[in-house]
Backbone as JSON Lines, residues from 0, in Angstrom:
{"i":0,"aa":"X","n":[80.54,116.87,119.88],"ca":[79.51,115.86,119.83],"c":[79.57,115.13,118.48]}
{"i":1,"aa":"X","n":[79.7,116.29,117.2],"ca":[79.62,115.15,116.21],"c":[81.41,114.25,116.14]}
{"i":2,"aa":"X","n":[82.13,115.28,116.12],"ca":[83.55,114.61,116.44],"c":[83.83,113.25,116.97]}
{"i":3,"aa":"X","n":[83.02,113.27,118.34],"ca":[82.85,112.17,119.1],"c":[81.76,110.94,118.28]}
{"i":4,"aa":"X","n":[80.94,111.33,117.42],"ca":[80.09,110.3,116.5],"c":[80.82,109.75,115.84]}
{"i":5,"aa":"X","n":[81.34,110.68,114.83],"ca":[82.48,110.21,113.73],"c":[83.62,109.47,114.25]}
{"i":6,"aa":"X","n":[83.97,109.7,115.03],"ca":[85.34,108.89,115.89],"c":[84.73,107.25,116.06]}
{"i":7,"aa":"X","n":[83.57,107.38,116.88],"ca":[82.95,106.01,117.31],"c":[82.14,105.09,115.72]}
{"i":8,"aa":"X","n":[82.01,106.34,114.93],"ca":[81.77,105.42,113.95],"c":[83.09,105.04,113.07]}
{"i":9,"aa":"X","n":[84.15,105.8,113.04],"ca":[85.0,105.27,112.33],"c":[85.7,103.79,113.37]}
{"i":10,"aa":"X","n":[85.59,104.19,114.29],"ca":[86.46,102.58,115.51],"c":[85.61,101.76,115.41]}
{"i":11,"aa":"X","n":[84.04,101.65,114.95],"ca":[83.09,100.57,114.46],"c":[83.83,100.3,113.56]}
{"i":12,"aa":"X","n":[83.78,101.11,112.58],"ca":[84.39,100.81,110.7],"c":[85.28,99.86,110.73]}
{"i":13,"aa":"X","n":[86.14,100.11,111.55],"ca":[87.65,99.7,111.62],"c":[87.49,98.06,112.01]}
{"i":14,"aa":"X","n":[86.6,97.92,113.24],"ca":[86.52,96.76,113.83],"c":[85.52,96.21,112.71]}
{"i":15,"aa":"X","n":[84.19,96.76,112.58],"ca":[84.08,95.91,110.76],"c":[84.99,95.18,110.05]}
{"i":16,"aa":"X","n":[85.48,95.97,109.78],"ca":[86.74,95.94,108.38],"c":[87.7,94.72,108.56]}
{"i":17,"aa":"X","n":[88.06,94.33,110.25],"ca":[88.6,93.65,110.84],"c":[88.3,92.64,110.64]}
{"i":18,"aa":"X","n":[86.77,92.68,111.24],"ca":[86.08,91.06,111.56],"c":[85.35,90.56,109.84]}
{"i":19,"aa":"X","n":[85.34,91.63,108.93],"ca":[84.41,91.19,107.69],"c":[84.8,89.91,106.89]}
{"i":20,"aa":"X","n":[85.95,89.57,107.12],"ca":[86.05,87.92,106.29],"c":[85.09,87.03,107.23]}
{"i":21,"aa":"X","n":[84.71,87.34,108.79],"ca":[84.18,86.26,109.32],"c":[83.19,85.82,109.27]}
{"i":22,"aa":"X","n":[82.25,87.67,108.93],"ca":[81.05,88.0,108.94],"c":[80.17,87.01,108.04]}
{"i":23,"aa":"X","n":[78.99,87.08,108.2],"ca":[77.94,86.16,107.54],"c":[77.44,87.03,106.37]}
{"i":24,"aa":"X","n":[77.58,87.07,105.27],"ca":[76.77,88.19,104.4],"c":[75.51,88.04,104.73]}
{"i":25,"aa":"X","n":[75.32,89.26,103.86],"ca":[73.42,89.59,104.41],"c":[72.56,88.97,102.97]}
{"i":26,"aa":"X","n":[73.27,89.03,101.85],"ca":[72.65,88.1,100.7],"c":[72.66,86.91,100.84]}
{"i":27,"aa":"X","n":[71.61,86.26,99.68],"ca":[71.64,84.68,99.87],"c":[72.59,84.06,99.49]}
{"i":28,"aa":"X","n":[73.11,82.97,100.11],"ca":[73.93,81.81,99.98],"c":[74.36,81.67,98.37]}
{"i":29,"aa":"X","n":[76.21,81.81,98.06],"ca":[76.4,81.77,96.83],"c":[76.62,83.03,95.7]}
{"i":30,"aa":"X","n":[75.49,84.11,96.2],"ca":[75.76,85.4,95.86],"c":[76.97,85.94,95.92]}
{"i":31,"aa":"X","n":[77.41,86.99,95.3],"ca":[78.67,87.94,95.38],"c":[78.15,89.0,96.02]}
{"i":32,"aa":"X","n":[77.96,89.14,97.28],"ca":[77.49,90.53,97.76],"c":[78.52,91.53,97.35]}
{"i":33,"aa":"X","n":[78.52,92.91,97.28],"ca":[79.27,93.8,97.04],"c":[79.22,94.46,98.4]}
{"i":34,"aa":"X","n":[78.62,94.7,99.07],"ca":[77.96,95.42,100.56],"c":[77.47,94.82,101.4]}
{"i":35,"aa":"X","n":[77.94,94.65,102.61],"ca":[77.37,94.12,103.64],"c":[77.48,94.97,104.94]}
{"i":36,"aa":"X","n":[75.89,94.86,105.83],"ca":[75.21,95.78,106.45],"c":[75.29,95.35,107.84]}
{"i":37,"aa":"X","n":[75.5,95.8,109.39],"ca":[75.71,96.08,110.53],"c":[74.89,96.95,111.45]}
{"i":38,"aa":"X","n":[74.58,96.0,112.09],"ca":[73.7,97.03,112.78],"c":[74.45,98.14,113.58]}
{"i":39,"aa":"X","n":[74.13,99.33,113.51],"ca":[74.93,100.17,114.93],"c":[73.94,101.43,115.65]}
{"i":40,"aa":"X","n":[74.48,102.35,116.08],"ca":[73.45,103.03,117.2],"c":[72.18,103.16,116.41]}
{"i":41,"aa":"X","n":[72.27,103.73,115.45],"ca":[71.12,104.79,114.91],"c":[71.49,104.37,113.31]}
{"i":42,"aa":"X","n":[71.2,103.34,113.19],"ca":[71.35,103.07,111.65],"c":[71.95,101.65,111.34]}
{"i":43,"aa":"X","n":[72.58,101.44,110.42],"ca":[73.78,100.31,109.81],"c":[75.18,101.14,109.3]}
{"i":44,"aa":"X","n":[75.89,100.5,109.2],"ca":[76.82,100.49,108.86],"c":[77.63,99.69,107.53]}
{"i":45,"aa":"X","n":[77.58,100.38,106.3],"ca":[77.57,99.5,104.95],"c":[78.95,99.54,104.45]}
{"i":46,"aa":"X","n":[79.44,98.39,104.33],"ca":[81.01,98.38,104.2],"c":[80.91,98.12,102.79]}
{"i":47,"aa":"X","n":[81.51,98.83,101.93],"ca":[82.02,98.25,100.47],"c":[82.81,97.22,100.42]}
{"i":48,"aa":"X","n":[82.66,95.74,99.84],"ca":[83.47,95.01,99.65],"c":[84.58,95.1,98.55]}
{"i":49,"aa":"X","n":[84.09,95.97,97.85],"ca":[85.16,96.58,96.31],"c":[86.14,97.25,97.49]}
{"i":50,"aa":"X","n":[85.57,98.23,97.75],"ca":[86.87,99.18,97.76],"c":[87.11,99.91,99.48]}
{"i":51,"aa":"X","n":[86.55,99.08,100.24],"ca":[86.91,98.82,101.5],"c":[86.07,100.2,102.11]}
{"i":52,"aa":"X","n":[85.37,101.24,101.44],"ca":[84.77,102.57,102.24],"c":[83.25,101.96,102.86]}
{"i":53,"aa":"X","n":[83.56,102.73,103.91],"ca":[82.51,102.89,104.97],"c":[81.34,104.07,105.31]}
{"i":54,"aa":"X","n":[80.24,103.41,105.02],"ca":[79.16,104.37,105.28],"c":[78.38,104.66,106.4]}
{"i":55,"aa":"X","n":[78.07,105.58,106.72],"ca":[76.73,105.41,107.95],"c":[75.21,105.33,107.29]}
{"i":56,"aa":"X","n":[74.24,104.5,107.44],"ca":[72.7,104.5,106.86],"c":[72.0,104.67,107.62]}
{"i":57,"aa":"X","n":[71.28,105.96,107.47],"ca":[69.88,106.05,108.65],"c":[68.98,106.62,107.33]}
{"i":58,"aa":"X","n":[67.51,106.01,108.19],"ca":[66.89,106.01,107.76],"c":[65.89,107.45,108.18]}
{"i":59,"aa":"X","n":[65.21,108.43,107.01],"ca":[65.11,109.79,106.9],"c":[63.71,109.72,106.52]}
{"i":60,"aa":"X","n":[63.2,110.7,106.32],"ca":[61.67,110.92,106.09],"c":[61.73,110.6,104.47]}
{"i":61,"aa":"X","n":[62.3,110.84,103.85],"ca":[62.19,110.23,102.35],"c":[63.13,109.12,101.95]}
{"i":62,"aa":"X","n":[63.45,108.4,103.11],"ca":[63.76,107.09,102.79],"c":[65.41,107.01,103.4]}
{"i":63,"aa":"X","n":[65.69,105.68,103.16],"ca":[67.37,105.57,103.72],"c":[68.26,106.82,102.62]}
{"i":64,"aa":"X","n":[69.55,107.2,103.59],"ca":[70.26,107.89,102.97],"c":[71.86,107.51,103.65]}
{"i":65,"aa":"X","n":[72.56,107.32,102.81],"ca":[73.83,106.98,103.59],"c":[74.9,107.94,103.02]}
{"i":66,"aa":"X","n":[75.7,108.22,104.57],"ca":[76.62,109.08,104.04],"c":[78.0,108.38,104.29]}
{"i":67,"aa":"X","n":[79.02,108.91,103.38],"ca":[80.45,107.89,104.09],"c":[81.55,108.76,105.11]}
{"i":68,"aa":"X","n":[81.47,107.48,105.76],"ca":[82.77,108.16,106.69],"c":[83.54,108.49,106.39]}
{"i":69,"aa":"X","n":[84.0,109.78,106.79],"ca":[85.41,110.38,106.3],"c":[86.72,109.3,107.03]}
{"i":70,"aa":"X","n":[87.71,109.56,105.93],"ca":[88.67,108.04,105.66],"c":[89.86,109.32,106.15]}
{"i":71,"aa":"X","n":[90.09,108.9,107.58],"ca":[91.59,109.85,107.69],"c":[92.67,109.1,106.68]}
{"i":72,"aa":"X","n":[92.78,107.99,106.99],"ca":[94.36,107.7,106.08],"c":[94.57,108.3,104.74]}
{"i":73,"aa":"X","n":[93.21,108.25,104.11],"ca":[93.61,108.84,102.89],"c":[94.01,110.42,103.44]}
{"i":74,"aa":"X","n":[93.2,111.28,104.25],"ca":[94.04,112.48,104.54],"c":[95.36,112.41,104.64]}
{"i":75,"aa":"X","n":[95.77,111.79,105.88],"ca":[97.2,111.57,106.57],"c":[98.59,111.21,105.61]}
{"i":76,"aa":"X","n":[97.73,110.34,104.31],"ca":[99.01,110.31,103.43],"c":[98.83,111.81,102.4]}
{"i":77,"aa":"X","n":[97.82,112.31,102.36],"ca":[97.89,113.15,101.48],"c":[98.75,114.93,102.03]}
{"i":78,"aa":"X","n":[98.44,114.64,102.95],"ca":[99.44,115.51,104.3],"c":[100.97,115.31,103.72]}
{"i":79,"aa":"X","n":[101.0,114.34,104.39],"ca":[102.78,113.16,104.02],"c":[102.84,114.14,102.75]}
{"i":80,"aa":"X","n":[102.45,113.41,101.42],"ca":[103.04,113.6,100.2],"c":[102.99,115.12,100.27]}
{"i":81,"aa":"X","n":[102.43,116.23,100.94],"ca":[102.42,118.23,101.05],"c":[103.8,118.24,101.07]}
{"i":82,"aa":"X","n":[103.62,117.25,102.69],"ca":[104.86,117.75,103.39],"c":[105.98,117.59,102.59]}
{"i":83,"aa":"X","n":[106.2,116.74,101.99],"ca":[107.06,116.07,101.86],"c":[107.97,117.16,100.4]}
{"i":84,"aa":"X","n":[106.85,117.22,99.53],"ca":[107.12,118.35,98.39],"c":[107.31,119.64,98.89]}
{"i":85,"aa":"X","n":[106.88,120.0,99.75],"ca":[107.06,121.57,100.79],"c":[108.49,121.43,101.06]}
{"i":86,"aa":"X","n":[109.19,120.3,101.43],"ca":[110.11,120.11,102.07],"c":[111.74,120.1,101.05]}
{"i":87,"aa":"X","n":[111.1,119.04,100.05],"ca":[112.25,118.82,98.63],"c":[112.31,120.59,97.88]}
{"i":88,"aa":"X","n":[111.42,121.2,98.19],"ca":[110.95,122.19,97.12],"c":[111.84,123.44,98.34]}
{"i":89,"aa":"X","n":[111.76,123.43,99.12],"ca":[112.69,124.26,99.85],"c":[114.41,123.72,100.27]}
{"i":90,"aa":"X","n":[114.07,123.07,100.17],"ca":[115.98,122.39,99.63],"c":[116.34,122.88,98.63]}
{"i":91,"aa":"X","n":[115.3,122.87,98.1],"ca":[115.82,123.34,96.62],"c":[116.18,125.01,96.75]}
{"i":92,"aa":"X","n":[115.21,125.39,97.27],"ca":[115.33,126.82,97.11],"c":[116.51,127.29,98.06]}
{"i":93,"aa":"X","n":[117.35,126.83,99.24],"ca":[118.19,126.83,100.0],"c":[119.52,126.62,99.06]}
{"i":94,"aa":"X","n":[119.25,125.48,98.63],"ca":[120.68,125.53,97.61],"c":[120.9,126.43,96.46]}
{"i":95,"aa":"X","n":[119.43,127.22,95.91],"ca":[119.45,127.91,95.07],"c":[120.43,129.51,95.76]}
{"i":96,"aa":"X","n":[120.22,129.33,96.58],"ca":[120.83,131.11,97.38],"c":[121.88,130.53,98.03]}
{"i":97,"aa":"X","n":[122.55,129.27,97.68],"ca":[123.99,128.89,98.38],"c":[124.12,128.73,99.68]}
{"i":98,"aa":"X","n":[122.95,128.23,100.35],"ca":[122.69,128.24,101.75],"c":[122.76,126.86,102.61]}
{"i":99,"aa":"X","n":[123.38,126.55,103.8],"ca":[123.43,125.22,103.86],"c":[122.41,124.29,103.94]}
{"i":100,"aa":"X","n":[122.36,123.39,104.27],"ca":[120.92,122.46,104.23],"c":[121.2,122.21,105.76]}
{"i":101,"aa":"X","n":[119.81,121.88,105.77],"ca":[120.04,121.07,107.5],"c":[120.27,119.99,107.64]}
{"i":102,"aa":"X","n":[121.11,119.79,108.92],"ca":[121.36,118.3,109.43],"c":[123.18,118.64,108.92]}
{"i":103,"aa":"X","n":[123.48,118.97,108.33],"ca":[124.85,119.13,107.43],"c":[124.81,118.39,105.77]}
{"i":104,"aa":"X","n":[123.13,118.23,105.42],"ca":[123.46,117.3,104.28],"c":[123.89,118.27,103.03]}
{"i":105,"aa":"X","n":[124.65,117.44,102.2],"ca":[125.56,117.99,101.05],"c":[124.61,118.06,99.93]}
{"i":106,"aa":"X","n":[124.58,119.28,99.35],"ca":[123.75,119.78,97.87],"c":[123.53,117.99,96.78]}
{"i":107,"aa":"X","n":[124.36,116.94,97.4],"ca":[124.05,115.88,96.36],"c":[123.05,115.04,96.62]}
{"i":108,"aa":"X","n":[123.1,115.32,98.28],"ca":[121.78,113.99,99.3],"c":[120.74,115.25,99.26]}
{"i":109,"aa":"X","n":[120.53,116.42,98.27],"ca":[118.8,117.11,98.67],"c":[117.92,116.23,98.49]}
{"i":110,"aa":"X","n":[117.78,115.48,97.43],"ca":[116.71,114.73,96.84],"c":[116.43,113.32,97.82]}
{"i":111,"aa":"X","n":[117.15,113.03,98.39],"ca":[117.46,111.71,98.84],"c":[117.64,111.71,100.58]}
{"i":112,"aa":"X","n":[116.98,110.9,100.88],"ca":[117.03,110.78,102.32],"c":[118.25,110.56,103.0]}
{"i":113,"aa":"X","n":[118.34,110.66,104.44],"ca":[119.55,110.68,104.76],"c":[119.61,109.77,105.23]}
{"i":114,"aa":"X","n":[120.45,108.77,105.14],"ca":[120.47,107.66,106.45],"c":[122.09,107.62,106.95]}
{"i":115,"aa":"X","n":[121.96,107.73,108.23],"ca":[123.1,107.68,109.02],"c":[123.52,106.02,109.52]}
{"i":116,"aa":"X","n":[124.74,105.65,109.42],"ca":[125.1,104.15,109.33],"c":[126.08,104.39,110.86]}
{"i":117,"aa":"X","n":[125.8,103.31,111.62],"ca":[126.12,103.21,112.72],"c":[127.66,103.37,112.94]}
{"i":118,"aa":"X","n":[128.88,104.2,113.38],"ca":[130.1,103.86,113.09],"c":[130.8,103.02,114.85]}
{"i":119,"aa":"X","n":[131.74,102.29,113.78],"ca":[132.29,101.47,114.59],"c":[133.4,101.89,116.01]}
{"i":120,"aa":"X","n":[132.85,101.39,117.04],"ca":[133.95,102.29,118.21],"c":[135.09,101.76,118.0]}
{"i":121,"aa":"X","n":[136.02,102.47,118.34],"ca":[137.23,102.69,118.69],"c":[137.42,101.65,120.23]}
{"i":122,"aa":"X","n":[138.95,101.51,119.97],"ca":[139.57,100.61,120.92],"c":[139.74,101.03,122.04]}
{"i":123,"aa":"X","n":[139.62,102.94,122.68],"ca":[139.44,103.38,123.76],"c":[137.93,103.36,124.48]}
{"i":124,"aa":"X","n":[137.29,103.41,123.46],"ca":[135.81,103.15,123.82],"c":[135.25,101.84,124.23]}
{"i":125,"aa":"X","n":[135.71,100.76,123.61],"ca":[135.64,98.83,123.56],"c":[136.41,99.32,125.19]}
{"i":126,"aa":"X","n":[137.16,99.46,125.68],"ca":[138.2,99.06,126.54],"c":[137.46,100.0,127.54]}
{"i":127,"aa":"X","n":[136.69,101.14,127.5],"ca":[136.04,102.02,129.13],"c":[134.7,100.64,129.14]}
{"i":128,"aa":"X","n":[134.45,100.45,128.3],"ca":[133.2,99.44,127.99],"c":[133.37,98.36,128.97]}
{"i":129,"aa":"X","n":[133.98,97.95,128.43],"ca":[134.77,96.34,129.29],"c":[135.19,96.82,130.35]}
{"i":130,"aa":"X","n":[135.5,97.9,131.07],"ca":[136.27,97.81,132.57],"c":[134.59,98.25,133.11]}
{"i":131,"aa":"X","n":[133.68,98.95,132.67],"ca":[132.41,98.85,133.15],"c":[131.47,97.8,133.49]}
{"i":132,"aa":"X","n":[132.17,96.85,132.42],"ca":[131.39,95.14,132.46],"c":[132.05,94.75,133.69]}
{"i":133,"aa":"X","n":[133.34,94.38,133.57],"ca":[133.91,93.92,135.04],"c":[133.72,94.32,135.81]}
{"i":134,"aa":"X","n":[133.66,96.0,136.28],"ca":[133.17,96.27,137.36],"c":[131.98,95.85,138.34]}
{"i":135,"aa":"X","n":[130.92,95.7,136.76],"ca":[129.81,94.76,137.54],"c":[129.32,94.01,137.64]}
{"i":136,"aa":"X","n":[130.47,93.23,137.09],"ca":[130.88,91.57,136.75],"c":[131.41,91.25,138.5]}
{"i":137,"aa":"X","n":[132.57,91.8,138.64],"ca":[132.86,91.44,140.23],"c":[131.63,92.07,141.24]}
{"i":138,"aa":"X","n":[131.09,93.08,141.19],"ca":[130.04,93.31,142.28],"c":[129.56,92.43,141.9]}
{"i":139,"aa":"X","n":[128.28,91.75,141.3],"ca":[127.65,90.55,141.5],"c":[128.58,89.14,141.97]}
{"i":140,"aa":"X","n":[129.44,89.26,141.44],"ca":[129.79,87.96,142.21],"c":[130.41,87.85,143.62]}
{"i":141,"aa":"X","n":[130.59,89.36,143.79],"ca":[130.42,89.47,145.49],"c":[129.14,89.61,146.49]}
{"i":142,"aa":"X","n":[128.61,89.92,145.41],"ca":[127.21,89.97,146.02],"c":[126.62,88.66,146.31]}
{"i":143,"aa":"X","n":[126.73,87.76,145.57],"ca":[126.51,86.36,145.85],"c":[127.26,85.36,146.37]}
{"i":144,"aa":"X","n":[128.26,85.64,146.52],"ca":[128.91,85.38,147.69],"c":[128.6,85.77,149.14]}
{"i":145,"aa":"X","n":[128.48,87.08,149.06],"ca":[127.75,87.28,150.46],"c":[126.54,86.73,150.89]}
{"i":146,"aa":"X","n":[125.75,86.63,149.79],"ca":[124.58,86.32,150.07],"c":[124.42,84.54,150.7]}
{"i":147,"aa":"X","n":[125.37,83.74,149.86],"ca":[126.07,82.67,150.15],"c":[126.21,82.23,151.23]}
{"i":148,"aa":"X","n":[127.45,83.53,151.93],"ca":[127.65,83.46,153.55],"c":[126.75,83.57,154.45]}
{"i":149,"aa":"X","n":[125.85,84.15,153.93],"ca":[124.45,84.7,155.17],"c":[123.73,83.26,155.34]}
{"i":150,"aa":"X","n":[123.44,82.81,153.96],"ca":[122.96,81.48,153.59],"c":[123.55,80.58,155.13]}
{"i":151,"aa":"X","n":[124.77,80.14,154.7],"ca":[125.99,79.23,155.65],"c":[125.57,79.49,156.99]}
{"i":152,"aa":"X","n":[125.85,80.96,157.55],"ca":[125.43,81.62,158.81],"c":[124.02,80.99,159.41]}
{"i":153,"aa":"X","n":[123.11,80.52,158.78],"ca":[122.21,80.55,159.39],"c":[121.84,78.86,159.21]}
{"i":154,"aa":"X","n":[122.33,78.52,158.23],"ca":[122.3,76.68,158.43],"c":[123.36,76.52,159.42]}
């Protein structure tokens, strides 16, 4: 239930965040608002114009209180950058005990990503290629030919 709040308030946030250059501020004409307010189920919704975070505001027996929505992206990269040191940091320790790395990469690409570069086929490969093209290079043009004749047949 709250999962499902937080979800619907963060896909508000988002669509906020979206539409807020269009939006009308809620201060007077000329002002620099810093915050501007949305109505939603059970409260507003107060977007920071500084620094783009999103709050929920309801109003409580001792007055408004707003709390902010939890911001996955900032999680999701902070995940990334774990992983990512979990990952360099056991390369490391693999090459430390003389052990191979995965994928086949060489003790010089640990640090460094791998990128694989497309290699160029061979002249037996170009040549099964091309007798596959022709093959269905001539079926279609028998095919429309026939289709041609049926055409003829019936005018």
């Amino acid at each position: 239930m709250i999962r499902s709040r937080i979800t619907a308030v963060v896909i508000a946030a988002c669509a906020l965040a979206a539409t807020a250059a269009g939006a009308q501020p809620t201060s007077p004409e000329g002002g620099d608002a810093r915050f501007t307010f949305h109505r939603a189920d059970e409260g507003y919704l107060r977007l920071d114009g500084r620094s783009g975070q999103v709050a929920m505001c309801n109003r409580r027996t001792s007055g408004w209180q707003c709390q902010l929505v939890p911001d996955e992206r900032t999680a999701l990269e902070a995940e990334i950058s774990r992983l990512q040191n979990d990952n360099a940091a056991l390369k490391k320790e693999l090459l430390s005990r003389d052990l191979p790395l995965p994928d086949g990469m060489r003790p010089d690409q640990a640090g460094k990503s791998q990128v694989r570069r497309p290699q160029s086929p061979d002249d037996a490969e170009i040549n099964r290629v091309m007798s596959v093209i022709e093959k269905v290079w001539r079926r279609l043009v028998e095919m429309i030919a026939s289709v041609q004749r049926d055409i003829q047949k019936r005018i």
